[in-house]
C-alpha positions in Angstrom: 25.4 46.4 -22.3 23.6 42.8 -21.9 21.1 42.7 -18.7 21.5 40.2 -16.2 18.5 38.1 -15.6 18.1 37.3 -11.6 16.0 34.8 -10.7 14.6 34.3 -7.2 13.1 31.9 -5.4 10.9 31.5 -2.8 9.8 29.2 0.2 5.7 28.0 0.3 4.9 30.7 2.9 6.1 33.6 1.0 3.6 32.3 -2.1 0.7 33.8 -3.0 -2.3 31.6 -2.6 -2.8 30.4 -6.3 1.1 29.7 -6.3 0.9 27.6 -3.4 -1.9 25.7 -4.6 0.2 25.1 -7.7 3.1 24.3 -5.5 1.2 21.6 -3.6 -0.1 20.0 -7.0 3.4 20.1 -8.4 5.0 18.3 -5.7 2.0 15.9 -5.3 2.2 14.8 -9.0 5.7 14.1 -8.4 5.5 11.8 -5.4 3.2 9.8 -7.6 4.7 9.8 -10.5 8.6 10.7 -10.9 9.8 10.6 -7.5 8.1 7.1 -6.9 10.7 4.6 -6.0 11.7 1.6 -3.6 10.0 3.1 -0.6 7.1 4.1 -1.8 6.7 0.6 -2.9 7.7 -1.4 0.6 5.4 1.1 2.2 2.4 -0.3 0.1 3.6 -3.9 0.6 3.5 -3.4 4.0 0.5 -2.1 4.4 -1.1 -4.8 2.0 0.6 -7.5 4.4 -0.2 -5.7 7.7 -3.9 -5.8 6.7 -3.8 -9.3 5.5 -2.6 -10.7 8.8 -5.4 -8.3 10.5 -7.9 -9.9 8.7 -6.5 -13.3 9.8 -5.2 -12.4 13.3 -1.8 -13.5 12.7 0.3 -13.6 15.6 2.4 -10.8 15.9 -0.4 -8.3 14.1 -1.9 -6.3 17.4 2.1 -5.8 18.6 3.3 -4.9 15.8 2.6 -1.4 13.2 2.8 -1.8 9.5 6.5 -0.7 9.4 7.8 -3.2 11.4 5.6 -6.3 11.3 7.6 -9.2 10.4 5.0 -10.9 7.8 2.8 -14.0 8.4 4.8 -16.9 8.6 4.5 -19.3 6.1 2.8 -17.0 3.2 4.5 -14.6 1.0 3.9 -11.6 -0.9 4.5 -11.5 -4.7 3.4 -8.9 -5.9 0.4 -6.6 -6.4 -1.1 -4.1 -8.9 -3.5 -1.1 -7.2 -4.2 0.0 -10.6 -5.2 -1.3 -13.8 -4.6 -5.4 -12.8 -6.2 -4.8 -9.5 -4.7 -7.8 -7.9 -2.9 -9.2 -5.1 -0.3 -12.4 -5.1 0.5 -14.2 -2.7 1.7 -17.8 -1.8 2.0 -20.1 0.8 -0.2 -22.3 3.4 -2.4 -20.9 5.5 -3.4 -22.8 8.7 -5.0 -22.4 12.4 -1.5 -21.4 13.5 -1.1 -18.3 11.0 -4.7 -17.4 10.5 -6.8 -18.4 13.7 -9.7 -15.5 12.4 -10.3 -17.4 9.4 -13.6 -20.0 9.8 -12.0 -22.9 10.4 -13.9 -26.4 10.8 -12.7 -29.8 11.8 -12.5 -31.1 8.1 -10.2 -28.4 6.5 -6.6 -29.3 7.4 -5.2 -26.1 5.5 -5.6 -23.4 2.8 -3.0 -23.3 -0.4 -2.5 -19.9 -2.0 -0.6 -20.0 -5.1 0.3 -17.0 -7.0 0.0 -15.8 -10.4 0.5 -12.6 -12.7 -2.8 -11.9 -12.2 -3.3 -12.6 -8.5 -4.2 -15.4 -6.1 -5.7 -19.1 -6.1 -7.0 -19.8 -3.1 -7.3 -23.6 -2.8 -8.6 -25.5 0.4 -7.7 -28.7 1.6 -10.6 -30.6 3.3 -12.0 -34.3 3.9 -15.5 -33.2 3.1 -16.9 -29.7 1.3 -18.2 -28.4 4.6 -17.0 -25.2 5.1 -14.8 -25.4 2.0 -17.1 -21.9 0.5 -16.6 -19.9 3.4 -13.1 -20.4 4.0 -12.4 -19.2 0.6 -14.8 -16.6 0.3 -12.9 -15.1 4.1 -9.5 -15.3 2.1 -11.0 -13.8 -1.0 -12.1 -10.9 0.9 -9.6 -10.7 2.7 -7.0 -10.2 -0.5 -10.0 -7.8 -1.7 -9.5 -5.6 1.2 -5.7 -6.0 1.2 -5.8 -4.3 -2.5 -7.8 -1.8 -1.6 -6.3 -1.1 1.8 -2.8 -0.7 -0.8 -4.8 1.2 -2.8 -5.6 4.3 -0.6 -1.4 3.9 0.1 -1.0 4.8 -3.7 -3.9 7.4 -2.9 -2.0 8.9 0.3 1.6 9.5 -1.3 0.2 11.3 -4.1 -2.5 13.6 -1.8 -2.7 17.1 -1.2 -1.9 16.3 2.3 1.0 14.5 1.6 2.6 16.9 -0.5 1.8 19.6 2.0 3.8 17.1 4.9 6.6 16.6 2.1 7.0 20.4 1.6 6.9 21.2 5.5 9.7 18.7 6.3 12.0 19.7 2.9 11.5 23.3 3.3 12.1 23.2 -0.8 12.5 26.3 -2.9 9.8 28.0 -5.1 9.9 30.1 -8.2 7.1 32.5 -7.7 4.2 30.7 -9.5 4.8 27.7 -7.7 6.9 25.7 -9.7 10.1 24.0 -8.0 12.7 25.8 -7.8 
């Protein structure tokens, strides 16, 4: 007579510590890597936005949270890479109305950014050079710290903490050495 193979599975708290650990890693690697999808994407472009217009004090950024902020008028995101391109695209004009942080003197009129596979030109529109260097150098850093801001999004959604949030709210089944169920 054959013997029946019964398999059980488990919730996190019933694990024993080394399979919970393997748990949290399991679940983490899959947030970051095969459960990735549309969301986790809008929540990075959000964030990459949000920080962009709170660098530039866009109207709208100290009322609204990442989720919900309508975007800075007149500028558009295209895209961004947190990982091997490193970049972030956008396009559209940039002037006193949208960006009132930036350093704006009397001879620049506005700022162009143009987008690309490979990130942004910043271009400024001015009657003389005077202040032309620092306007682009505050836009530059302020992309730089866009990408990295999107970066440590990527980061989050495949942490420890994360996947210990993700497993507390989907109550998900086990097998005993931590695997999913």
């Amino acid at each position: 007579m054959p013997t029946e193979h019964i398999t059980y599975s488990f919730k996190f708290d019933e694990l024993s510590d080394e399979a919970k650990t393997v748990a949290v890693e399991t679940v983490a690697g899959k947030l970051s890597g095969d459960w990735w999808d549309s969301a986790d994407i809008e929540c990075v472009s959000e964030a990459v936005v949000y920080h962009l217009a709170e660098a530039f004090k866009s109207p709208g950024w100290d009322t609204f949270g990442e989720g919900d902020f309508p975007g800075i008028a007149g500028v558009t995101l295209d895209g961004w890479d947190v990982d091997r391109g490193s970049y972030v695209a956008v396009s559209g004009r940039l002037d006193r109305d949208n960006a009132p942080a930036l350093p704006w003197v009397e001879s620049i009129d506005c700022v162009r950014l143009e987008s690309s596979a490979y990130g942004t030109s910043v271009g400024v529109e001015a009657d003389e050079a005077e202040g032309v260097d620092d306007m682009q150098d505050a836009v530059r850093d302020a992309l730089n710290e866009a990408l990295i801001t999107g970066r440590r999004v990527v980061e989050y959604i495949g942490s420890e903490e994360n996947a210990r949030e993700w497993i507390d709210n989907h109550e998900p089944d086990f097998h005993a050495n931590g695997r999913l169920f």
